[in-house]
RODO-2510 file (C-alpha; in nm, 4 decimals, decimal comma):
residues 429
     n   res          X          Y          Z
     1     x    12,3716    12,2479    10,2005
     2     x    12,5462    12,1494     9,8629
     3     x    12,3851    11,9195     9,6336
     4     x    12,4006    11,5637     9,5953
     5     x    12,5785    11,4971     9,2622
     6     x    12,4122    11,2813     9,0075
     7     x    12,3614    10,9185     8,9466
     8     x    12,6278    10,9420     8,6523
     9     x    12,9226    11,0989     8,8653
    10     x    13,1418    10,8375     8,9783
    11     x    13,2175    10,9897     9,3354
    12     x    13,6174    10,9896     9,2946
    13     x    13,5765    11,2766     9,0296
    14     x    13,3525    11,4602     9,2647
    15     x    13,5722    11,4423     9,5077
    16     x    13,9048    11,5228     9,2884
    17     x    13,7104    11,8124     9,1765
    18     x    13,7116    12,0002     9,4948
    19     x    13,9620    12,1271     9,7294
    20     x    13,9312    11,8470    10,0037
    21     x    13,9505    12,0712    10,2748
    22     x    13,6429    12,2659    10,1692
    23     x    13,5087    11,9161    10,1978
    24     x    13,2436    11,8827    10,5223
    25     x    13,0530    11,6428    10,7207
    26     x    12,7531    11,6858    10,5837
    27     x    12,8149    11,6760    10,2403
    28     x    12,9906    11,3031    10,2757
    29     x    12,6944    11,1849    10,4689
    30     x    12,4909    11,2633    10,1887
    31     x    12,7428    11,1268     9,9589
    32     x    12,8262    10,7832    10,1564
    33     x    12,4333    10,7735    10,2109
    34     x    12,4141    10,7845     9,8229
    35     x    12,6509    10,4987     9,7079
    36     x    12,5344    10,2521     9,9925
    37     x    12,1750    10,3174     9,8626
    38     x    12,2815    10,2696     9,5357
    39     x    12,4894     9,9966     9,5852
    40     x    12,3542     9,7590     9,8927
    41     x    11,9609     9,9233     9,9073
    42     x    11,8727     9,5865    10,0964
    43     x    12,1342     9,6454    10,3844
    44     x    11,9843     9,9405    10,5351
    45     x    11,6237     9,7939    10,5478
    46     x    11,7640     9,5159    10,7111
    47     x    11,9599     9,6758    10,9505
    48     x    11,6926     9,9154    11,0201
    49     x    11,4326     9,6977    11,0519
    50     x    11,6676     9,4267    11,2833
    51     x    11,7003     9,0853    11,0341
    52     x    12,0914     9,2091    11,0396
    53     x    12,2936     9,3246    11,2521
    54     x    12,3871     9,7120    11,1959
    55     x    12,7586     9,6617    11,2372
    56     x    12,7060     9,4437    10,8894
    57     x    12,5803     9,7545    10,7190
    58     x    12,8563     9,9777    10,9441
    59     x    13,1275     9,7345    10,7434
    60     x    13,0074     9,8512    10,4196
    61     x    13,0226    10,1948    10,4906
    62     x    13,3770    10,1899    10,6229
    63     x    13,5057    10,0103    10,3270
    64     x    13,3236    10,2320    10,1015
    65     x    13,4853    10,5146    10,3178
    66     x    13,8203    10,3150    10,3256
    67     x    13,8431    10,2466     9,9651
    68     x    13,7327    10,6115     9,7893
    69     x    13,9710    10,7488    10,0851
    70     x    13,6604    10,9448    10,1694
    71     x    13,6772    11,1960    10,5248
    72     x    14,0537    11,2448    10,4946
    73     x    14,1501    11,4939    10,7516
    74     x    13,7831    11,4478    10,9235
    75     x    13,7737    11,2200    11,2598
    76     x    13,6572    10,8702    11,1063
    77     x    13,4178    10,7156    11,3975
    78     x    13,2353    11,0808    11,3842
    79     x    13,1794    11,0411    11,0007
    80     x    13,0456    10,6903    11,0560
    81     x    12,8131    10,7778    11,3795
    82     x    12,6735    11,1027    11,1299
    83     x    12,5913    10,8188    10,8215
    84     x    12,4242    10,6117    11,0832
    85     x    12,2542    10,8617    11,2237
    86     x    12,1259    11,0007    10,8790
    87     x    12,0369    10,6810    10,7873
    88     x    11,8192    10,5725    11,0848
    89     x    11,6636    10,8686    11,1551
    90     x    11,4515    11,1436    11,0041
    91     x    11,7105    11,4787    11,0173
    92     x    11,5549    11,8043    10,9921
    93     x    11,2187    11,6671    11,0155
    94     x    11,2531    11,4912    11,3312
    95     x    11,1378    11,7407    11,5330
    96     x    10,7795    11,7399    11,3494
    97     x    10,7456    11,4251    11,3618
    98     x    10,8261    11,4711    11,7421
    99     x    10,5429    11,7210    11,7877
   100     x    10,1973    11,5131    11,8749
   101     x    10,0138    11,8804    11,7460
   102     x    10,1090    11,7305    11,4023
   103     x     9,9244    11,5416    11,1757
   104     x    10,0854    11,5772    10,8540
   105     x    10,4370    11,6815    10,6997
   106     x    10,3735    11,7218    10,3146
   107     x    10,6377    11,8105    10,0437
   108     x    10,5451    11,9327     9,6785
   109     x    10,9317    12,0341     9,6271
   110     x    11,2256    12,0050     9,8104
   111     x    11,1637    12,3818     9,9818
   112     x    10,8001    12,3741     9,9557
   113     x    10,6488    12,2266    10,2668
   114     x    10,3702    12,2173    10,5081
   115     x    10,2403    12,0653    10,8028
   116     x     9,8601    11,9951    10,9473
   117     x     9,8765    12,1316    11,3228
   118     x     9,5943    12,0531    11,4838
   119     x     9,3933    12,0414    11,1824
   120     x     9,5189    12,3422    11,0325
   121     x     9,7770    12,3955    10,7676
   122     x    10,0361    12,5698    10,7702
   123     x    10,3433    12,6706    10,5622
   124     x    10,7629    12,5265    10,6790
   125     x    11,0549    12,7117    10,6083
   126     x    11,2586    12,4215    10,5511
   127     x    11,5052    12,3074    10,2488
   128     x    11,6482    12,0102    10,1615
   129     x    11,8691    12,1980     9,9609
   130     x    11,8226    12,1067     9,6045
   131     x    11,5963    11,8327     9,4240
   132     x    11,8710    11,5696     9,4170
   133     x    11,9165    11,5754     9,7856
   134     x    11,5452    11,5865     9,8265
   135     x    11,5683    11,2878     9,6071
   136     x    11,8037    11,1046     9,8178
   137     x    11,6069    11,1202    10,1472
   138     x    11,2884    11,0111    10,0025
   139     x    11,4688    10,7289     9,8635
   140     x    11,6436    10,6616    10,1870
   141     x    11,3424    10,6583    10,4309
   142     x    11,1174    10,4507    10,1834
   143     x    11,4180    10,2207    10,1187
   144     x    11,4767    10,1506    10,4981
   145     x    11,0811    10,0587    10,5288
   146     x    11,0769     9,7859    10,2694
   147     x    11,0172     9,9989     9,9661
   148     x    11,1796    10,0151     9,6526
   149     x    11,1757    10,4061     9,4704
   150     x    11,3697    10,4036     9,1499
   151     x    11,4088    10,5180     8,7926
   152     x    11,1443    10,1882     8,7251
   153     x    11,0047    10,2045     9,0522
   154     x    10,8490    10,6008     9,0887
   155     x    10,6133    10,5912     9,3311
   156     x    10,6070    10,4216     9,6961
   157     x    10,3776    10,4012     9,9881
   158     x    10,5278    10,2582    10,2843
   159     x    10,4513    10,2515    10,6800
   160     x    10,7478    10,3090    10,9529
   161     x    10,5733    10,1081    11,2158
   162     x    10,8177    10,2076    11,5043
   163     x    10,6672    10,5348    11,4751
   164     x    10,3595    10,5001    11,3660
   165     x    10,3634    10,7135    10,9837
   166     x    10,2675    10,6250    10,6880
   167     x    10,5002    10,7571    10,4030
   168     x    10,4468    10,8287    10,0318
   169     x    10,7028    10,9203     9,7947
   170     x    10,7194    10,9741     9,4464
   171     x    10,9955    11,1596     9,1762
   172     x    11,1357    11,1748     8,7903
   173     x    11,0271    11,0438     8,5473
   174     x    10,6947    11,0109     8,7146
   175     x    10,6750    11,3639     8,9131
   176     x    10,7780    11,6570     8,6406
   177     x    10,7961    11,8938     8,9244
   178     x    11,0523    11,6380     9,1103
   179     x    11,0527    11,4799     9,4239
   180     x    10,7232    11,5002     9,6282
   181     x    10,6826    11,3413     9,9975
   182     x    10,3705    11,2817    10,2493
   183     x    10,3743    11,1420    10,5697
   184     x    10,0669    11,1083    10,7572
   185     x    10,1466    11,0476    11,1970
   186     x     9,9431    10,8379    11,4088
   187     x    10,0004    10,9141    11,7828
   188     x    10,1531    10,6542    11,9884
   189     x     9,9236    10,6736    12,2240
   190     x     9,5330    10,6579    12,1188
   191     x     9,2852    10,8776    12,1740
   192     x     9,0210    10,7647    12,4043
   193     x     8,6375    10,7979    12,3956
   194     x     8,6516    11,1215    12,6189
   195     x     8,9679    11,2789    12,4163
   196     x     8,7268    11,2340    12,0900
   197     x     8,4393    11,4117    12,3193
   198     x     8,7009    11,6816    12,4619
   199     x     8,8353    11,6966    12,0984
   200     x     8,4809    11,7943    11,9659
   201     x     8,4373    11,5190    11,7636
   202     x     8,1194    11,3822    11,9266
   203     x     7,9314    11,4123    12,1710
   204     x     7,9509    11,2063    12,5589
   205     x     7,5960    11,0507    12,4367
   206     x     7,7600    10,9820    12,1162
   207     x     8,0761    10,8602    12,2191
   208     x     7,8387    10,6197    12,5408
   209     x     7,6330    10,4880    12,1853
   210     x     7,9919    10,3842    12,0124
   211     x     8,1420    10,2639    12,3288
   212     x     7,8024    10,0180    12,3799
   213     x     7,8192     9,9412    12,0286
   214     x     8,2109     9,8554    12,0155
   215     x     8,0745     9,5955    12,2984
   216     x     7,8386     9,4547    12,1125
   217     x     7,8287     9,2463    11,7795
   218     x     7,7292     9,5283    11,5453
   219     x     7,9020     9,5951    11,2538
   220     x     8,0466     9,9355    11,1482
   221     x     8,1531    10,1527    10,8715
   222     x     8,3662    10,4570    10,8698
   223     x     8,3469    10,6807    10,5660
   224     x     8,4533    11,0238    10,4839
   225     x     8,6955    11,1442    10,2380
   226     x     9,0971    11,1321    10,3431
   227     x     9,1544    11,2996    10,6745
   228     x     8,8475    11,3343    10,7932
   229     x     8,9327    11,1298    11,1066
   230     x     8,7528    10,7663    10,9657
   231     x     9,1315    10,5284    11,1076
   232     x     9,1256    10,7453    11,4860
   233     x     8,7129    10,6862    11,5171
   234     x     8,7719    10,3207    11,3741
   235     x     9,0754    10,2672    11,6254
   236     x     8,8803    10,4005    11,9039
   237     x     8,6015    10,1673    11,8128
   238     x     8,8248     9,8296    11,7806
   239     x     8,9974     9,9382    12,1753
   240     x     8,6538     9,9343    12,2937
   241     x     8,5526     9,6252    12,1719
   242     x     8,5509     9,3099    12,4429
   243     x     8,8941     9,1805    12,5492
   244     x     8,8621     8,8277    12,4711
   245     x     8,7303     8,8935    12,1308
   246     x     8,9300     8,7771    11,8615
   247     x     9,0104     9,0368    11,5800
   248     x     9,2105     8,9983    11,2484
   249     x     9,3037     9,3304    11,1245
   250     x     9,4361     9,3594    10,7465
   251     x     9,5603     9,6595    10,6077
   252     x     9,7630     9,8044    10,3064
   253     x     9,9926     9,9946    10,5193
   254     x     9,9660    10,0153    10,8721
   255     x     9,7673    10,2766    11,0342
   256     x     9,5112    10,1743    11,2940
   257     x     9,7524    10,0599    11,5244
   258     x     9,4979     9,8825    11,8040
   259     x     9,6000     9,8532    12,2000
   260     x     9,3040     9,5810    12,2283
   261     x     9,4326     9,2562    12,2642
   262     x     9,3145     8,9414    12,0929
   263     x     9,4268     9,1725    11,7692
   264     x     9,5911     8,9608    11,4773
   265     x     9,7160     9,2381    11,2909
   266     x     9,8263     9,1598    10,9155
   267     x     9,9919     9,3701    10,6182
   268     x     9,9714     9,2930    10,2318
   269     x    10,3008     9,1955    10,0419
   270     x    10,3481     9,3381     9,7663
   271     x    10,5293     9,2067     9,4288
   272     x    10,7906     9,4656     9,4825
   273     x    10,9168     9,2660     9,8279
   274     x    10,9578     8,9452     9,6637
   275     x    10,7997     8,5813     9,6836
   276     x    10,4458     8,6026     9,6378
   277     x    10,2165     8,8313     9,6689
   278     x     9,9543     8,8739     9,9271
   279     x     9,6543     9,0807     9,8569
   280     x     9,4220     9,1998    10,0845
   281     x     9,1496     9,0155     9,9608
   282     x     9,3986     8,6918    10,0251
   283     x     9,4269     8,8166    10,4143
   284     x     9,0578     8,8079    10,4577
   285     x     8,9719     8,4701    10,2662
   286     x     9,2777     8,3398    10,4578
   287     x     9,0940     8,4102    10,8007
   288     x     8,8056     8,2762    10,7805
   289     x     9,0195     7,9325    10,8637
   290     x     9,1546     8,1708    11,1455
   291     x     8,8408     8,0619    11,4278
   292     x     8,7870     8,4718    11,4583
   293     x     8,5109     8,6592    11,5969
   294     x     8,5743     8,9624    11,3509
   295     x     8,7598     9,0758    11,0351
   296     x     8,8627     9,4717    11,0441
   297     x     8,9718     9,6093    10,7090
   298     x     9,1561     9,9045    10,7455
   299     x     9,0632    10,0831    10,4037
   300     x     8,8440     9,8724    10,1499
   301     x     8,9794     9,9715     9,8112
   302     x     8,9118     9,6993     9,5858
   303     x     8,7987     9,3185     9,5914
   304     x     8,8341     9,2679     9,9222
   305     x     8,5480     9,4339     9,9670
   306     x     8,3767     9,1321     9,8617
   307     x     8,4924     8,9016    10,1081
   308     x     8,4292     9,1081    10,4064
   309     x     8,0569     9,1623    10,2710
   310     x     8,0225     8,7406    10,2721
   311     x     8,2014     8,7396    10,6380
   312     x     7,9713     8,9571    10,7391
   313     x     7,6390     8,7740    10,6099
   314     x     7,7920     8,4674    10,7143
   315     x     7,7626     8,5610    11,0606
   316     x     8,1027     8,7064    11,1700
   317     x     8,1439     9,0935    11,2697
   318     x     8,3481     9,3205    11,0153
   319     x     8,4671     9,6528    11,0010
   320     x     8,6238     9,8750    10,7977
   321     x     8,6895    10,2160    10,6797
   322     x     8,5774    10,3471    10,3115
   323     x     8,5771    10,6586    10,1016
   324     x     8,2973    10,8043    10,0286
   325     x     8,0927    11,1694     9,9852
   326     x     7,7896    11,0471    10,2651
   327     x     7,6327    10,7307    10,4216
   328     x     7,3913    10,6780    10,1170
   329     x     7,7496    10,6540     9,8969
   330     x     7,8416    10,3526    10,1065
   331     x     7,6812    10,0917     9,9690
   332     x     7,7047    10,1953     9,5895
   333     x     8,1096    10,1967     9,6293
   334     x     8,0179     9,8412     9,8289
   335     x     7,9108     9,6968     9,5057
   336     x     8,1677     9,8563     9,2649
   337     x     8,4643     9,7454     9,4183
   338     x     8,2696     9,3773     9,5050
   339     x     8,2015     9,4078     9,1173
   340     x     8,5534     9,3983     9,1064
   341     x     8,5929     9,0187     9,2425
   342     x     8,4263     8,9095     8,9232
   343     x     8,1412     8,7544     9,1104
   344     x     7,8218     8,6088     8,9395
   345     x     7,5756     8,6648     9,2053
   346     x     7,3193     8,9482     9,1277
   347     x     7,2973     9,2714     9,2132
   348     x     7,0123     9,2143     9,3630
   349     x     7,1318     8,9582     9,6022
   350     x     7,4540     9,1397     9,6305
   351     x     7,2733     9,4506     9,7972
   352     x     7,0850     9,2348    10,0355
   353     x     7,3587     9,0570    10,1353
   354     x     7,5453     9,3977    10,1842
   355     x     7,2940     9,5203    10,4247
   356     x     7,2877     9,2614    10,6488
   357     x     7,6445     9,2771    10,6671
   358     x     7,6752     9,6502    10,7323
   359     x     7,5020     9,7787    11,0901
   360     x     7,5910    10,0923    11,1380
   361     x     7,7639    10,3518    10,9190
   362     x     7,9400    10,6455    11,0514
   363     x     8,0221    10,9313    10,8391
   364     x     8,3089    11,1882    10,9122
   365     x     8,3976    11,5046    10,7694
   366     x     8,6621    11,7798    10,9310
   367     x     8,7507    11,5192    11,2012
   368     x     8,4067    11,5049    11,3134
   369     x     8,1622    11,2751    11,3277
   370     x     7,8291    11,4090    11,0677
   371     x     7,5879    11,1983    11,0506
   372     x     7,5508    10,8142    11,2584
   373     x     7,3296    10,6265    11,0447
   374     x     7,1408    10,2540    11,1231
   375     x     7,1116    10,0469    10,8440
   376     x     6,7752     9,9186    10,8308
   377     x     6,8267     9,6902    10,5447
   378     x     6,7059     9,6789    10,1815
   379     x     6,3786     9,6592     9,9910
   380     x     6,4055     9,4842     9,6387
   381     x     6,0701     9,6370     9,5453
   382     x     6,2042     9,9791     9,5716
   383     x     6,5572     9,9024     9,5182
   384     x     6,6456    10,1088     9,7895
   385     x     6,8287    10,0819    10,1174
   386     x     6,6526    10,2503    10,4530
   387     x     6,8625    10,4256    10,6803
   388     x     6,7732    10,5073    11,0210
   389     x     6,9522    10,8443    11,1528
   390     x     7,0442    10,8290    11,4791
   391     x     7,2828    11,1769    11,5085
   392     x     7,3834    11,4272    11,2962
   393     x     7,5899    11,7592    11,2936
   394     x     7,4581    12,0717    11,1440
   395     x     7,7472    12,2849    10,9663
   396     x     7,7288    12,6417    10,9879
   397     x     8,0418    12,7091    10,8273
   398     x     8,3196    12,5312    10,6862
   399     x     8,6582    12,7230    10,6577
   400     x     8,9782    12,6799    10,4077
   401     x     9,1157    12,3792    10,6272
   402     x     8,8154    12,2076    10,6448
   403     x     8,7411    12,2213    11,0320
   404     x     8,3377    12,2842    11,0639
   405     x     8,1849    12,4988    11,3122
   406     x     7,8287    12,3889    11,3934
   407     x     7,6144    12,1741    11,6461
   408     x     7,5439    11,8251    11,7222
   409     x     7,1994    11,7207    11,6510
   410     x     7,0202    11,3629    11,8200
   411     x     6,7970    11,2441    11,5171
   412     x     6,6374    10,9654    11,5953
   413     x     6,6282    10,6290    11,8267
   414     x     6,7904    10,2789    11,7592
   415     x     6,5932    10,1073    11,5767
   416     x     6,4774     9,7096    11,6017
   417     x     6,8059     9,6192    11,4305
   418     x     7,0894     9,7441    11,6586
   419     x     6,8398     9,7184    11,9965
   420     x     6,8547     9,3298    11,9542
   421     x     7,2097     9,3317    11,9034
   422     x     7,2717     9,5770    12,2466
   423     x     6,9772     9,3482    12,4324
   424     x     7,1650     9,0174    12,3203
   425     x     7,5031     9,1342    12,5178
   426     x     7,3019     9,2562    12,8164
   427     x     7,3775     9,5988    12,6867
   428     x     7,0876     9,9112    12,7130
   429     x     6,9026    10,0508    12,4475
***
């Protein structure tokens, strides 16, 4: 496919330059799809998203087409459906994204791709056909999602909730190797319990311990490194909590995606969408006013972190997802990013409050689950926290995509902290 001409070239002289009847359908999508991004970036994200009609957005592309005497010699309303459908949709990666085998579609260069099948990568022999075009799509699909990806602007996470990804783009000046693209899939339909078991991520008595813990009042964690299957465990765990429980869920982007109901679900706004900002820290101090029963942070990352620990010790359930190496890193990246919030409590008092806050830690690595870990609580003396290990998995081998071969391992019984919680909601030990 020819490439997209450059920022600079007004598209009459690209268009003078050639013989028009070498001119085809592709190459004015791209170039319509170029000047209307350009020119009116706020029309397609809300057309695509539904605040305008798309026949307001179909008006500026026929008077764009109209007015550079663009298609001449092509059939007009078949120029017009092909922008459309180039603009709303996701072209030659749609049937990827199509594919519930796939996890991950990942771009370093415009022909350099690959996609996560079932864990495992593996290398796509598809094109975009040159850097500017590449360019133009990753602009385009962040664009249409609220983002902004510019010469200023050179890097872009955004979520396409309709289908459940999470996109990240980034180019020049910022990317010296040029355009690069990521988009992680979350199914549209969860997995259960017993697909995580029949997946081999845990075990049934594992996945019978979450299930009776997701029903009680206990408070998890869900660490790993990126990946590693922490947001499909999490989601799992927030489906299986009690109906009539009332959950706020506040995310960066949206990922978890939960079918329970009584789920608030909120976003951040960033300073790039206009008006005021809202961080996630804001969306967690903002619902404690909210009357809820628990506060689910999709990924801690910063100050919020801080707020969720003071939910928690102030008698409300949280949850959230973190990155970290192990359960012992948990509550050491706990205090750094609640250091962050520029508090003036101590450390000490920070840590205690932390671990009564925090029940139960589950850490994932290779979408499994590797160790299921009790928090016990802290001793000052020792400055220590005390872990009881409930299950772990011993590796045997690890191979180049990460997937671990191994066995499941029970370590150890609930101890007096979690039984009370079960025994409080008529729930065994």
């Amino acid at each position: 496919m020819p490439a997209i001409k450059s920022y600079h070239t007004p598209i009459e002289e690209v268009v003078e330059s050639r013989d028009k009847s070498a001119l085809d359908m592709s190459m004015l999508v791209d170039d319509i799809t170029f000047d209307v991004l350009k020119d009116s970036p706020f029309l397609v994200a809300e057309a695509d998203n539904g605040h305008i009609e798309q026949k307001v957005l179909q008006k500026a592309i026929i008077q764009k087409i109209d007015r550079q005497r663009l298609g001449v010699g092509l059939d007009r309303e078949k120029l017009i459906e092909a922008v459309f459908a180039y603009m709303f949709g996701y072209g030659i990666l749609e049937a990827f994204l199509a594919d519930e085998h796939i996890s991950d579609i990942d771009f370093t260069r415009f022909n350099d791709g690959t996609i996560k099948v079932n864990g495992r990568k593996q290398e796509i022999g598809i094109s975009f056909g040159s850097e500017k075009m590449f360019e133009t799509y990753c602009k385009l699909i962040i664009i249409r999602n609220g983002g902004s990806l510019n010469e200023n602007d050179t890097h872009c996470r955004v979520s396409d909730e309709k289908r459940r990804l999470r996109i990240n783009a980034s180019i020049r000046p910022r990317n010296i190797s040029g355009p690069a693209l990521s988009i992680r899939k979350h199914r549209q339909e969860s997995y259960t319990l017993n697909d995580l078991v029949g997946l081999g991520m845990l075990t049934e008595e594992m996945a019978d311990l979450v299930y009776r813990l997701a029903q009680s009042d206990a408070s998890p964690v869900f660490c790993g490194k990126g990946g590693s299957g922490k947001t499909t465990m999490f989601r799992s765990f927030i489906n299986n909590m009690p109906k009539l429980e009332r959950v706020l869920v506040t995310e960066s982007d949206s990922e978890l995606y939960p079918d329970k109901p009584n789920c608030i679900i909120q976003k951040i706004k960033k300073a790039s969408e206009g008006g005021r900002p809202v961080t996630l820290r804001n969306l967690v101090q903002d619902g404690l006013t909210m009357l809820l029963d628990t506060y689910c942070i999709g990924e801690v990352v910063g100050d919020e972190c801080w707020e969720a620990v003071k939910a928690g010790f102030t008698g409300h359930r949280i949850g959230a997802t973190l990155h970290t190496w192990g359960v012992e890193d948990v509550f050491p990246r706990m205090l750094t990013l609640s250091m962050g919030a520029g508090i003036t409590e101590s450390e000490r008092t920070i840590k205690e409050m932390m671990a009564k806050s925090v029940d139960i830690i589950f850490h994932m690595k290779g979408f499994k689950v590797t160790d299921i870990a009790e928090v016990e609580g802290y001793d000052p003396v020792t400055d220590t926290f005390r872990y009881n290990y409930l299950y772990r998995f011993d590796i045997d081998h690890e191979d180049k995509d990460g997937l671990l071969t191994g066995k499941f391992r029970k370590y150890g019984d609930l101890g007096q902290k979690l039984s009370e919680k079960l025994r409080r909601r008529g729930l065994t030990v």
